[in-house]
N, C-alpha and C positions, 0 to 999 in steps of 0.2 A: 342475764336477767330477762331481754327481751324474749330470749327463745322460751324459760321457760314461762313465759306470761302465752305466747303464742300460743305452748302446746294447751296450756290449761283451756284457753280460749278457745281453742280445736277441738276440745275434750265436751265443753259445754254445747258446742252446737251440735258437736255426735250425739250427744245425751239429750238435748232438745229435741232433734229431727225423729229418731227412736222412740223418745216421750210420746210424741204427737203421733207416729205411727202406729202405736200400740192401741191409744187415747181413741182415734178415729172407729173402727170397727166396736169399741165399746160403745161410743156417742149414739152410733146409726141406732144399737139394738137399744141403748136408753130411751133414745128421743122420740122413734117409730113407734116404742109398745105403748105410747099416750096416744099417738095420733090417729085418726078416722081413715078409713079407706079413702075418702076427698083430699084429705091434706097428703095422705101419706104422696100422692101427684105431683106436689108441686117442689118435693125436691129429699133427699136422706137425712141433710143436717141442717135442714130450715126446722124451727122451732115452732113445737105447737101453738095452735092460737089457743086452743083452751087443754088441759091435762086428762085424758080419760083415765081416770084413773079404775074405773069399772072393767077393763082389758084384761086387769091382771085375776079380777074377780072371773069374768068369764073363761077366763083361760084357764083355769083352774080348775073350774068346774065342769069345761065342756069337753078339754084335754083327758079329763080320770090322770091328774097330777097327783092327786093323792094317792092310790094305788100305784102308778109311778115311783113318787119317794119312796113310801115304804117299800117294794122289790129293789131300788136303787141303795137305798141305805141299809140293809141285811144284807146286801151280794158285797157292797164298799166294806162294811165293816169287817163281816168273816176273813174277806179276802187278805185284806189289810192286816188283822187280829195274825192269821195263819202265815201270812208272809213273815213278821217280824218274828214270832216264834218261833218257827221250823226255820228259819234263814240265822238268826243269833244263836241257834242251839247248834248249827250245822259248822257254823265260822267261829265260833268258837274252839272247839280241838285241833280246826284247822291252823290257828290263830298259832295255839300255844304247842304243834312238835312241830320236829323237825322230819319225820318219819313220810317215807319216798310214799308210804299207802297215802295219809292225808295231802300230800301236793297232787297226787292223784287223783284224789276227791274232788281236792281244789279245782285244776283242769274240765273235771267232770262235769261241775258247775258251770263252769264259762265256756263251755261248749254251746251248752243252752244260748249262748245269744251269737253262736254264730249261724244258728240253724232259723231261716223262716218262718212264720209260725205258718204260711201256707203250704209249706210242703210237710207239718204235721197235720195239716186239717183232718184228711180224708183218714189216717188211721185214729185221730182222736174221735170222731166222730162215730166210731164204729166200737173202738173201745167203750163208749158213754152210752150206745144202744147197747151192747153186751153186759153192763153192769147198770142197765135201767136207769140212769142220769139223766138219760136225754130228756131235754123240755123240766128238768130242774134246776130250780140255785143251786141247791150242791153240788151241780158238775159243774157250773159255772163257775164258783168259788176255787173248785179242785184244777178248774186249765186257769183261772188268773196265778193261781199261786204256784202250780207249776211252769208257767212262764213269767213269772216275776222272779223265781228263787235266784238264778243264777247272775242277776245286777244287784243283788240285794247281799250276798253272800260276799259276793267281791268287795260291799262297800261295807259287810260287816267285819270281815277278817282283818280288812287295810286299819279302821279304828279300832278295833280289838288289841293290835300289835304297840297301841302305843296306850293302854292302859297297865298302870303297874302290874307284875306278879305279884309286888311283897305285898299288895293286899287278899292274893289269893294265899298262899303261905300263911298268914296269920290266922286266916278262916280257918284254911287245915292244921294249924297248932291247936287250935281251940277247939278240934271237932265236930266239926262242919264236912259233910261231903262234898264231891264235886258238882252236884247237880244242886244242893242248897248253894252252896257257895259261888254258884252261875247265880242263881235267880237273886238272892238276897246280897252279894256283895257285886257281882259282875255288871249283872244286867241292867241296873240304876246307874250306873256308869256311862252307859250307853245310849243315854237317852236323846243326844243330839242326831247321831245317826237312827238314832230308833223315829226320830223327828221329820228326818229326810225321806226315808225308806218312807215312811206313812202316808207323809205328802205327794210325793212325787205316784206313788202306784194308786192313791186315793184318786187324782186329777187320770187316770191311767182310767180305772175302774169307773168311774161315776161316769164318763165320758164319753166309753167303749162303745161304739153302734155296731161293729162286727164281730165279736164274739156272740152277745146276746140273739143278734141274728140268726147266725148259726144255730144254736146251741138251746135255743127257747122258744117253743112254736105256740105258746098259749098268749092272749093277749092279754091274761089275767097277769101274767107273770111277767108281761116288758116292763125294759128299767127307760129311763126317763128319756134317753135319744132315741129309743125304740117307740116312744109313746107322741111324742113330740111330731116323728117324720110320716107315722101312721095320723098325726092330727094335720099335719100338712096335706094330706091325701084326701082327707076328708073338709077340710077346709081351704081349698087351693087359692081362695082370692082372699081370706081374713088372715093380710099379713100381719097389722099392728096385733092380733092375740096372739101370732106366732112369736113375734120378736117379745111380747108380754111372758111367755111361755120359757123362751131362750133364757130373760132375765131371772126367772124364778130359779131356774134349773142350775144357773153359775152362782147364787146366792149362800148353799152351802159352805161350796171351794173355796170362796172367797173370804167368808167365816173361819176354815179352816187354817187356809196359809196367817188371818192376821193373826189367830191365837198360838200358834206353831212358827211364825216367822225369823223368832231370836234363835230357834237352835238348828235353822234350816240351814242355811249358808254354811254356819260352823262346822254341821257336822256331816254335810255332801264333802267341804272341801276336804275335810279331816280324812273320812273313809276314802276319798279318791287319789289323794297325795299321795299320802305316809303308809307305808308297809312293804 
């Protein structure tokens, strides 16, 4: 009995110490986007003497965060949209034979993460000037979602193998193909890992400061860590609109994971377990 009270109470203080680790670097970028370049002196987690709450106003509007979101939130969405699609429609066949070509494929997929993305730079780069890409969202969209397929595929195949067939079976008694019978009876199925996959490469995407670097020379078209490091350039001493700026910019994500958080866990562990 004592030991397990011990381990619980070892469990709490790891979970404590983590809490506050985590907690800290959130605090610095809350507490600094109120305060004045005077206060911000006299310490990171000393608390405002008064709230500027005008910071996030100016950072906003001096940042071009708006033009920001929107490039950030078309490049997040596509990307995301094309990953679940093209990755559940790929892990899917793979899913349900047993034939040597799809374990093949399978392989094929997870090759993908054993390869660098910097020893593709130099021929992606050249590929995207060749097909006129370069300095648009849609190359950008097309290299997230060809380096996100092959972790997304893995973790669609692994939940795939433990949805029933006798529900695909009955789709096909009744006359349903296989491609309705993916979308309308399969792929509703799959919405925890569809949950996972979405979260995990959204925080991936939204986040990114060296792909858009690469891959985007207009400042029309930088996405928000692009807009953000060029407003650091231009404002080297107005750290409280930076950390105002930082807050704005994780405000999404953070929107995202709580609306999405009940079928996150479920269905990472589910596709990364079982299959």
């Amino acid at each position: 009995m004592k030991h397990r009270v011990i381990i619980s109470l070892l469990r709490a203080i790891v979970l404590a110490a983590w809490t506050l680790i985590v907690l800290i670097p959130i605090l610095i970028v809350i507490l600094n986007s109120f305060k004045t370049m005077q206060e911000l002196r006299f310490g990171a987690l000393r608390l405002p003497e008064s709230f500027q709450f005008s910071n996030y106003a100016t950072s906003f509007r001096e940042a071009g965060m708006l033009g920001a979101f929107g490039n950030s939130f078309l490049i997040t969405l596509f990307s995301v949209v094309c990953i679940v699609v093209c990755a559940s429609m790929a892990a899917y066949p793979i899913s349900r034979s047993n034939s040597g070509w799809f374990r093949m494929a399978f392989f094929y997929f997870l090759s993908g993460l054993m390869v660098p993305f910097q020893l593709a730079m130099v021929p992606l780069y050249k590929v995207l000037i060749s097909l006129k890409l370069i300095g648009t969202h849609a190359g950008v969209v097309l290299v997230y979602c060809a380096s996100a397929m092959g972790f997304a595929v893995f973790l669609y195949t692994g939940f795939l193998k433990t949805v029933p067939r006798e529900l695909e079976e009955a789709a096909l008694i009744d006359g349903a193909g296989k491609f309705r019978t993916f979308w309308m009876v399969v792929f509703p199925l799959v919405k925890p890992i569809s949950a996972s996959v979405a979260i995990t490469n959204s925080l991936f995407v939204w986040n990114d400061f060296f792909i858009p670097l690469l891959f985007l020379q207009s400042k029309a078209a930088y996405t928000i860590p692009l807009t953000i490091y060029s407003f650091r350039n231009d404002n080297m001493t107005a750290w409280p609109l930076l950390f105002a700026a930082v807050a704005i910019a994780s405000l999404p994500l953070v929107m995202l994971f709580i609306a999405m958080q009940k079928h996150f866990i479920r269905g990472l562990a589910s596709g990364a377990v079982k299959g």
